[in-house]
DODRENRO-527297 format. One record per residue: y, z, x of N, C-alpha, C in turn. Coordinates in steps of 0.2 Angstrom, whole numbers, plus 5000, padded with zeros to 4 digits. Each point is the difference from the previous one (the first is absolute). Example, Ala and Ser with C-alpha at 12.3 -4.5 7.8 and 13.67 -1.06 7.14 Angstrom:
! DODRENRO-527297
497250395066500650004996500650005004500549964998500650015004500550034996
//
This chain:
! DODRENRO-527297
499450005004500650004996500650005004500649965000500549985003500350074997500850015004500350054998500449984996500349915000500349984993499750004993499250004999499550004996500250074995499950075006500050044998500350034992500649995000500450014994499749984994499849935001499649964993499650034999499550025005499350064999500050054998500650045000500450064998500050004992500549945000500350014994499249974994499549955002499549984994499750064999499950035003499750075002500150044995500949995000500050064995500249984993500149935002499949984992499550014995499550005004499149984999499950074997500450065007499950064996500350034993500549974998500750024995499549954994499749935000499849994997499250034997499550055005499650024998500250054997500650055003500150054997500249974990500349975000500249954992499350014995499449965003499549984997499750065001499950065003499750064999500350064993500749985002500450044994499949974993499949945000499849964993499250024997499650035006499549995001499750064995500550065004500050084996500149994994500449944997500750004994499149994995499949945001499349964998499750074997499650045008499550054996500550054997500550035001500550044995499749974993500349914998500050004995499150014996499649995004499449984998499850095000500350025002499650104997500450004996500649984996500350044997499649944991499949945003499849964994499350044999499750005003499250044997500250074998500550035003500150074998500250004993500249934999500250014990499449974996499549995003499349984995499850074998500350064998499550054999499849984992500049964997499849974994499149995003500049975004499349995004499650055004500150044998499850075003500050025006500149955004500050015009500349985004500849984995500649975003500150045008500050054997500450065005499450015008499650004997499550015007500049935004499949954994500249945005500649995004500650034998500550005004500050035004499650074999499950055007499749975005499749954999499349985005500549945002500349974998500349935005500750045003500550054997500550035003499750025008499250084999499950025004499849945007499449964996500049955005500449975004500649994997500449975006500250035004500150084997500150055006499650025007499549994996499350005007500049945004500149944996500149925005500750005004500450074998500649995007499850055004499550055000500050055006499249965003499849964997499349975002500449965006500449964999500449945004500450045004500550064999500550005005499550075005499650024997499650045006499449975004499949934997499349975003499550044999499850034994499450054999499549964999499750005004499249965000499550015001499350034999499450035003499949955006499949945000499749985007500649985005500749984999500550025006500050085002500050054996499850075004499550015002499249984997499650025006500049955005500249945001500149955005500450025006500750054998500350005003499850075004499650034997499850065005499349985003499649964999499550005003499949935006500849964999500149975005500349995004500750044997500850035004500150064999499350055001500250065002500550044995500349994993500550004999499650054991500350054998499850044998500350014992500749965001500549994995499749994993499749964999499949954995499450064995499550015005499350054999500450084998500650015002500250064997500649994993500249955000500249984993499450014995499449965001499550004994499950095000499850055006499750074998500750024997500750005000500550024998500049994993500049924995499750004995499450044997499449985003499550084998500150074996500450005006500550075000500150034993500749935000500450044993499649954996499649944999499650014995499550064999499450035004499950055000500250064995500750024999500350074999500249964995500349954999500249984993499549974993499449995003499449974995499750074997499950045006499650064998500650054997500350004999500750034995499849974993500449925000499749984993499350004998499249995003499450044996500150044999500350055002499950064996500249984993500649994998500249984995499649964993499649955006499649964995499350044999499850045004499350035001500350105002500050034998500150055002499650045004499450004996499550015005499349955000500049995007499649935002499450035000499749994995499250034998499549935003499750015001499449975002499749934994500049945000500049964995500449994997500650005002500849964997500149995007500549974998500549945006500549994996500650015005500849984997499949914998500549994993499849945000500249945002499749955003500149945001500149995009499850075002500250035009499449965003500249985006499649945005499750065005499450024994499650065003499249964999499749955004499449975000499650065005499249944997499350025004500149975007499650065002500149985007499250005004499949925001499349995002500149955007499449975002500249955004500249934999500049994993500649955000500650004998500450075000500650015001500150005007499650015005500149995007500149925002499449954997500049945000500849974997500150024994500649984997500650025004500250055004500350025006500049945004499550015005499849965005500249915000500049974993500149934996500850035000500250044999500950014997500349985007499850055004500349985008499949975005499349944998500049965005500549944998499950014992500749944997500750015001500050085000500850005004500249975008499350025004500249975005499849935000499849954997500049935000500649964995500250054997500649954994500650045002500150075005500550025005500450044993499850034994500150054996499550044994500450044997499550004994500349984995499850024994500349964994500650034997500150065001500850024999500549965006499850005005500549975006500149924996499449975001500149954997500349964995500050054995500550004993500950015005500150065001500849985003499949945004499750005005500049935004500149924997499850034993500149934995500849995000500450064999500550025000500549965005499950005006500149975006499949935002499549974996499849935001499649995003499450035001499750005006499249954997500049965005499949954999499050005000499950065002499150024998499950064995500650024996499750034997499849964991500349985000499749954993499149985000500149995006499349985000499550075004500350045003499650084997500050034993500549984998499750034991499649944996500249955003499449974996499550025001499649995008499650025001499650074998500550055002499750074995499849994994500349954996499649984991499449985002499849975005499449965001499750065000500050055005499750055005499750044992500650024996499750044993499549954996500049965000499649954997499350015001500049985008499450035004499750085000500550034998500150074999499550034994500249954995499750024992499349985000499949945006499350004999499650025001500250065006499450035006500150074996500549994997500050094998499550034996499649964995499450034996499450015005499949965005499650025004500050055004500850005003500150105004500150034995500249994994500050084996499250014998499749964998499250035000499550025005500549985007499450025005500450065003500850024999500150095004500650014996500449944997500850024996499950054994499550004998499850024992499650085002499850035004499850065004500350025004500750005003500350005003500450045000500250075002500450054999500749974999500450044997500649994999500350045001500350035008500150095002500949974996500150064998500950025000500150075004500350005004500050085004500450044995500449984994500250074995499450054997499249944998499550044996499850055006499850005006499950055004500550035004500950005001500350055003500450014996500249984992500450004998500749965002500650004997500549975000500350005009500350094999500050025008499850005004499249985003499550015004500049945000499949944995500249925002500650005003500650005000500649995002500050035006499950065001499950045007499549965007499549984995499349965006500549935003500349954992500249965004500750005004500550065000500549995002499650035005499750045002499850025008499649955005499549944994499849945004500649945005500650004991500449965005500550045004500250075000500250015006499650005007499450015000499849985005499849945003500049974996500249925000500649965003500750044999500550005002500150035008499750065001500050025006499549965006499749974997499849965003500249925002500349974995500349945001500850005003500450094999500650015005499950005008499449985003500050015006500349925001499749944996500049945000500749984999500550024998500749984999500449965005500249965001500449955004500550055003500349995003500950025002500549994995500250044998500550024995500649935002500149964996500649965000500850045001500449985005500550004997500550024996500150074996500350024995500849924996500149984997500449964997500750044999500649975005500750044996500149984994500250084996500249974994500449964998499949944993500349974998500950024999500349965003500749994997500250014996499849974995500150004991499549984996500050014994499749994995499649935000500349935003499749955000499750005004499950005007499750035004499550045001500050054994499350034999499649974996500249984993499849954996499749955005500249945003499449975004499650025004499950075003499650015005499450024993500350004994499450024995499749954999500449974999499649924998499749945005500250045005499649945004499850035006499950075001499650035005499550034998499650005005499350054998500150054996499750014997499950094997499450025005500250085001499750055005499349984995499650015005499149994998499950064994500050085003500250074997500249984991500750005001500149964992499849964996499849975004499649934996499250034996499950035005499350064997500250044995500450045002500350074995500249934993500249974999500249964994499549964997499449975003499549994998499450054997500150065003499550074997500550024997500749994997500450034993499949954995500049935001500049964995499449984997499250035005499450014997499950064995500550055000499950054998500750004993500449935000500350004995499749974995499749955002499849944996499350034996499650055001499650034995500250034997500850034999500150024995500249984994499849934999500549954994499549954999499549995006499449945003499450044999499749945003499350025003499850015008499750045003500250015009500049945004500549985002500249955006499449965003500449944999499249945002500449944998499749955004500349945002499449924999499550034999499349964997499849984993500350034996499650014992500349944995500649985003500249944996499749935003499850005007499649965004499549994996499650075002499249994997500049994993500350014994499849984995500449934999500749975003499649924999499649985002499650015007499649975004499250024994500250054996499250014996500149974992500749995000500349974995499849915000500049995004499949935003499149975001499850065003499349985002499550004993500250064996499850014994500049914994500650005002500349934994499549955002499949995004499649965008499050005001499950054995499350025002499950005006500550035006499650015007500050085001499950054995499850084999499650014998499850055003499050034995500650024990499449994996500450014994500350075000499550055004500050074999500350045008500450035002500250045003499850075001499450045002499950055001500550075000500150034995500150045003500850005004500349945000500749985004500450044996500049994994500850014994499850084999499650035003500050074999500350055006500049955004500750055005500449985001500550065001500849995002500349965006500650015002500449965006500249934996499849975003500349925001499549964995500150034994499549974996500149934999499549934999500249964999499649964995500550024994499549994991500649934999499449954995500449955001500750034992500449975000500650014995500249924997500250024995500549954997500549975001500650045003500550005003500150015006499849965006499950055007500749995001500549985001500550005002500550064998499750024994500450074997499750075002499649985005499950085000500350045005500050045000500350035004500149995009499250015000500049965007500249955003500049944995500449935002500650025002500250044997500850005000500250045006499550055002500250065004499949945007499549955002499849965002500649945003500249944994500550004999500850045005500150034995500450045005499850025005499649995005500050035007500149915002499849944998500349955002500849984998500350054997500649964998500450055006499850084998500650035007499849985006499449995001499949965009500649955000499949954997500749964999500449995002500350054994500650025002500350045004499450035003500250055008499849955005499449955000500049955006500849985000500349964991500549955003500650045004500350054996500550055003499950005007499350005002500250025008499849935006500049964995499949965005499349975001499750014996499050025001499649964997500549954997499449954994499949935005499750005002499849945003499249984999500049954995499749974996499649945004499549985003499749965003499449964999500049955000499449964997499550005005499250024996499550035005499649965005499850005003499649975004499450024998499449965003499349984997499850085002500250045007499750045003500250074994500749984997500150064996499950014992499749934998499749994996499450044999499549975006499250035001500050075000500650035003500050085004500350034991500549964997500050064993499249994997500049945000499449984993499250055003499949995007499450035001500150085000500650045003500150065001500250044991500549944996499950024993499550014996499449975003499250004996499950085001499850015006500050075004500350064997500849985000500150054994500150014992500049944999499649994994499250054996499649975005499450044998500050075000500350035008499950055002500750074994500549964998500250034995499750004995499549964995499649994997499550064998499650015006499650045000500250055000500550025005500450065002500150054995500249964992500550024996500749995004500449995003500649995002500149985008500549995002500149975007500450095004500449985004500250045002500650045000500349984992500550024998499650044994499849964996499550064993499650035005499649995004499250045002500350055004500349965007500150055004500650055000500349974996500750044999500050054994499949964995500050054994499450035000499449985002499550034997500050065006500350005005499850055005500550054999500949994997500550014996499550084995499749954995499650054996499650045003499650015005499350055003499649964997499749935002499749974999499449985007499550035002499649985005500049935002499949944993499849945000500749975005500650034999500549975004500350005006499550085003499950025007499649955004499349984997499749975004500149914997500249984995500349945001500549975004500550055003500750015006499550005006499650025004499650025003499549945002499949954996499549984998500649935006500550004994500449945002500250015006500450075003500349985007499550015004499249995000499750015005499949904999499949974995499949925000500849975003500450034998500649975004500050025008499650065003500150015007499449965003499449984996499549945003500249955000500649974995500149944999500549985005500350035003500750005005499649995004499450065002499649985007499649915002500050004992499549924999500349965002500750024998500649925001500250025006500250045005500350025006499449975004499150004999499449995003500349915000500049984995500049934998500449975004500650024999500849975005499750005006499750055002500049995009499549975002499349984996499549945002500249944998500550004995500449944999500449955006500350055002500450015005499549985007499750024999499450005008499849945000499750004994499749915000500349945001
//
């Protein structure tokens, strides 16, 4: 770049910015107006929840995008750049989901007797094809380079493999409906279904798991990078206003806003999950199609990320909650500069469609991905959610070793 170039670079730059900031504030105006039009259908009984569910959503697709909360960027970035950040926003979330989930059961459940479950809580059996269903989640995050929440913002941003990772996930639930009668008759159907409030109670759950992720914490604060740079403070108000809109959000925050917004969202909703408008088109579809066994064992009787076909998939509440996490990506990509929309190449084509199968299935089985499974249902004292989190980050640290192994015989040969 010449030094007389310079200025023209300057100034498209910041056109390009003044322009994004434009189309992001029309962007809000759009979902504004779109919660406030469902919020007046209470004639239809579910105006209001619908509203709560595309309002909420868009607020978790601004703190998805402007904190980059992603399960396979954090453990990628700690198991390949040492870097602890990311793995300590997710236990941070835990955290205040944690103390805020086990507050409201009480409320639903007073006392957690043995043979009830709070209702609709992404509280599964836990067999070895919840392990398998893990293991399929994570090796699809590390081959399509997310999971299906990241991917949903990423849609937000233009990213030019996620469309074909969520296609693919439809396929992957597809694949999902069909094997599931055979694993629920051979261990899903026998299969313990631990909740840790039936044996320690409310307090004795919350105590176990806020004692595991602190020790989880204290172990991944060894791994911390060198503290950046403290930022002088903003000048004025516009000033601080862009550094909001177009700089990172602290990892920290981004967590703590994701464990409050799980623990808002069941109070109006059903617990936090990003899969159940997926899988009931995808069984919506298969069904219309004759490519599903007629009968579903055993499926429509547990909770989480249920995925029963409906009449109206686009008005449920999950569409919307879903939805809205693509509309505020958006409008937080465009504000800061971050929408860059690009047409895919064949590689990133095959990398969504083959790694969206993967977590397609392995959501399928699972009962949820790593937002319902491993978030909410670990959120509740759910066992199924511990070893599905566990299941995944041990496939995501094989699968890095696999492709790291790959790169360097490729490279030799």
């Amino acid at each position: 770049m010449t030094t007389s170039s310079a200025p023209f670079v300057a100034a498209a730059s910041a056109r390009a910015t003044r322009t994004g900031t434009v189309v992001a504030v029309a962007t809000v105006l759009l979902i504004a107006v779109g919660v406030h039009l469902l919020g007046e259908r209470t004639s239809s009984g579910g105006g209001r929840a619908l509203a709560f569910a595309l309002g909420l959503g868009a607020v978790l697709g601004v703190v998805l995008q402007r904190s980059r909360f992603c399960f396979y960027c954090h453990a990628r970035d700690y198991f390949e750049g040492d870097d602890a950040r990311g793995l300590l926003a997710i236990v941070a979330a835990l955290a205040v989901g944690t103390v805020g989930m086990h507050v409201v059961m009480t409320g639903w459940l007073p006392v957690p007797q043995t043979g009830r479950l709070p209702p609709d809580a992404h509280i599964g059996p836990v067999s070895w094809a919840l392990v398998l269903a893990g293991l399929a989640f994570g090796a699809g995050m590390v081959v399509s380079g997310s999971c299906i929440s990241a991917h949903w913002y990423r849609l937000g941003e233009g990213s030019p493999t996620a469309p074909f990772a969520l296609v693919g996930a439809a396929l992957g639930f597809l694949l999902g409906f069909n094997s599931w009668n055979w694993l629920y008759t051979r261990t899903i159907a026998d299969a313990p279904v631990v909740w840790l409030p039936h044996h320690l109670g409310y307090a004795g759950s919350a105590a176990l798991q806020l004692a595991l992720l602190g020790a989880a914490s204290a172990l991944l604060w060894r791994r911390l990078p060198p503290a950046d740079a403290p930022l002088p403070a903003p000048r004025s108000f516009a000033e601080a206003l862009r550094r909001l809109l177009q700089g990172r959000w602290a990892y920290g925050w981004g967590g703590i806003a994701v464990g409050a917004i799980a623990v808002i969202v069941v109070l109006r909703l059903r617990p936090l999950g990003v899969t159940a408008a997926l899988g009931s088109a995808a069984r919506d579809l298969g069904s219309s199609q004759g490519l599903l066994p007629q009968r579903l064992e055993g499926l429509d009787g547990f909770g989480g990320c249920v995925t029963a076909v409906v009449q109206s998939l686009w008005q449920t509440p999950n569409a919307l909650l879903v939805g809205g996490i693509v509309a505020g990506a958006l409008s937080a990509a465009l504000a800061s500069g971050q929408f860059r929309p690009a047409w895919p190449s064949f590689g990133q084509v095959g990398r969504g469609l083959g790694g969206g199968v993967l977590l397609g299935w392995g959501a399928m089985t699972g009962l949820g991905c790593t937002v319902g499974n491993l978030l909410s249902g670990t959120m509740a004292g759910a066992l199924s959610g511990w070893v599905f989190g566990a299941s995944v980050l041990f496939a995501v640290w094989a699968g890095l070793r696999l492709k790291r192994f790959a790169s360097k015989a490729g490279s030799a040969g």
